[in-house]
C-alpha distance (Angstrom), angle and dihedral (degrees) to the residues before:
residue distance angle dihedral
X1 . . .
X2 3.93 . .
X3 3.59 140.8 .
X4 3.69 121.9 -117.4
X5 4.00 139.9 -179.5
X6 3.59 109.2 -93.2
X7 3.95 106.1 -99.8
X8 4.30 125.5 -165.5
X9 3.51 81.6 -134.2
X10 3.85 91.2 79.7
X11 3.98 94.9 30.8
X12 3.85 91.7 119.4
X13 3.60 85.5 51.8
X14 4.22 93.3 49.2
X15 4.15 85.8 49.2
X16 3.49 91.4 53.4
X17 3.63 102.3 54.7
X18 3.72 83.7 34.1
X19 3.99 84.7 56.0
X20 3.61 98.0 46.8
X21 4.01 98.6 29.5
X22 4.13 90.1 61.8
X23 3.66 100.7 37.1
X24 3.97 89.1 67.6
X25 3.67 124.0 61.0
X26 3.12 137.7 -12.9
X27 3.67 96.7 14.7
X28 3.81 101.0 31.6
X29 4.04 91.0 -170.3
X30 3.87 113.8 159.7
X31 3.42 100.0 -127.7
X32 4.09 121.0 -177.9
X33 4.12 109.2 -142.4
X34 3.74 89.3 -126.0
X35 4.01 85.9 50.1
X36 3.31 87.7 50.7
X37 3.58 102.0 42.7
X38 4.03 94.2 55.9
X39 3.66 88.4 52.6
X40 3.72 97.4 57.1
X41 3.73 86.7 46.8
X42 3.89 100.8 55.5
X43 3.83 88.6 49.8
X44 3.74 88.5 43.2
X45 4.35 89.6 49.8
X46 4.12 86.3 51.9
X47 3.60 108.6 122.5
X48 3.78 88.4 -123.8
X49 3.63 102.9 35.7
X50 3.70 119.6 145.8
X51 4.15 122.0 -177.2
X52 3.98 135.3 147.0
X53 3.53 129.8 -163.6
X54 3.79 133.2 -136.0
X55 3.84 115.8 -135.1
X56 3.89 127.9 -172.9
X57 4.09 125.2 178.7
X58 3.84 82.6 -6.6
X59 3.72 105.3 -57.9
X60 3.83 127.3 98.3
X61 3.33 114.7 -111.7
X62 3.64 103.8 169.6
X63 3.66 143.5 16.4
X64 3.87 142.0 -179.2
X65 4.13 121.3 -157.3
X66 3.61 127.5 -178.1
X67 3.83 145.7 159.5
X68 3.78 130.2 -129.7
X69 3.39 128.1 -143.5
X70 4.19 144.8 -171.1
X71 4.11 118.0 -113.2
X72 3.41 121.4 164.1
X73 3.64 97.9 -96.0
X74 3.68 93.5 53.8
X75 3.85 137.1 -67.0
X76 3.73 123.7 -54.9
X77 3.65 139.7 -155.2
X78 4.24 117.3 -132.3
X79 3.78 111.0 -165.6
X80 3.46 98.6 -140.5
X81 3.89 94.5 -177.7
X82 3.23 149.4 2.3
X83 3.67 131.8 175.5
X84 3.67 141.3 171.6
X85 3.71 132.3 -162.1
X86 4.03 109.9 -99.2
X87 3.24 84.0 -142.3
X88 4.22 95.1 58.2
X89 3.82 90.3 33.1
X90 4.29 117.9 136.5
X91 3.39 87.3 28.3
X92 4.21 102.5 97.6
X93 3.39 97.1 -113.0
X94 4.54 85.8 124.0
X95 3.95 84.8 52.1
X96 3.80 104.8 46.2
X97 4.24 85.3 48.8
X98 3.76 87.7 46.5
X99 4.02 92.5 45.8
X100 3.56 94.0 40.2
X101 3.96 89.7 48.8
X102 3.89 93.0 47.3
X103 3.84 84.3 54.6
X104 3.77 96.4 45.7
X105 3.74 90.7 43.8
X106 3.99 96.6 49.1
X107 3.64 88.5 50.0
X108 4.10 90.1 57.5
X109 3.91 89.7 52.7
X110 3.75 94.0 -111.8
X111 4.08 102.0 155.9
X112 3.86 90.9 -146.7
X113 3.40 158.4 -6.5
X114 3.64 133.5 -129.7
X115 3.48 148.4 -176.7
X116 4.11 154.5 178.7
X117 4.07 119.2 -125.1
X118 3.68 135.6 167.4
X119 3.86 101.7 -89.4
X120 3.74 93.7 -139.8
X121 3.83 129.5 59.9
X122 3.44 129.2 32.0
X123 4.11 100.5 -47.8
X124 4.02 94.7 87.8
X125 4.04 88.1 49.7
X126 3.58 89.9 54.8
X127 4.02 94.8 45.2
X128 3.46 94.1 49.1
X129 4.05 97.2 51.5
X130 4.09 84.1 58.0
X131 3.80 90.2 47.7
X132 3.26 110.6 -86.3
X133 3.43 121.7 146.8
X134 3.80 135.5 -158.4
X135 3.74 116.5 -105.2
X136 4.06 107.1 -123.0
X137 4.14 90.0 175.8
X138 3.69 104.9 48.6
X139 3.85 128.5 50.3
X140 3.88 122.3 -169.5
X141 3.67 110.7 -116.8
X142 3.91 124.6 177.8
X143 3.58 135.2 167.6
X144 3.98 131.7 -145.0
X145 3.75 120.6 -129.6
């Protein structure tokens, strides 16, 4: 097992964990592969994207992508996705990309690192034993249109 730089090479591979990953709990999303697989790549094209991928017995299994960007205070990291396997879930693979990535990104400057979860379930529990913390000055708002 090793961790990688996320490559376009394996981006059909990255949409469909992301595919199969998100359309189980918590999120429950129906996600196509081919959906799934453009929207890795347009995070992946960013000028400031950042992602890694988790391989095991030669196959990628996992893989976290992100974009930075300049406030400021400083440039931060959003983790824009990350996504395991089902089938190589419980195992650590989320928390070795997420350690490896606070590493990577601490070593770039980047002052921190954020992200969006569900707020229910077990996601926010797992965040917040890696050091995340809950945002009390921001909420999330969105609109449909």
């Amino acid at each position: 097992m090793s961790i990688y730089p996320a490559t376009m090479d394996h981006i059909a591979r990255y949409g469909e964990i992301y595919a199969t990953a998100f359309s189980g709990e918590p999120w429950n999303d129906a996600w196509e592969p081919a959906d799934a697989e453009v929207h890795v790549r347009e995070l992946l094209e960013s000028g400031t994207a950042y992602g890694l991928e988790y391989v095991e017995d030669g196959a990628v299994v996992g893989f976290l992508v992100g974009t930075s960007m300049l406030f400021h205070y400083g440039r931060t990291f959003e983790i824009n996705d990350l996504a395991v396997d089902p089938a190589y879930q419980g195992r650590g693979i989320a928390k070795q990309l997420v350690e490896r990535c606070k590493r990577d990104m601490a070593e770039q400057g980047i002052v921190g690192i954020h992200l969006i979860t569900s707020a229910d379930g077990y996601l926010p529990g797992f965040y917040e034993r890696l050091g995340f913390d809950r945002e009390t000055e921001v909420i999330l708002m969105g609109m449909e249109l």
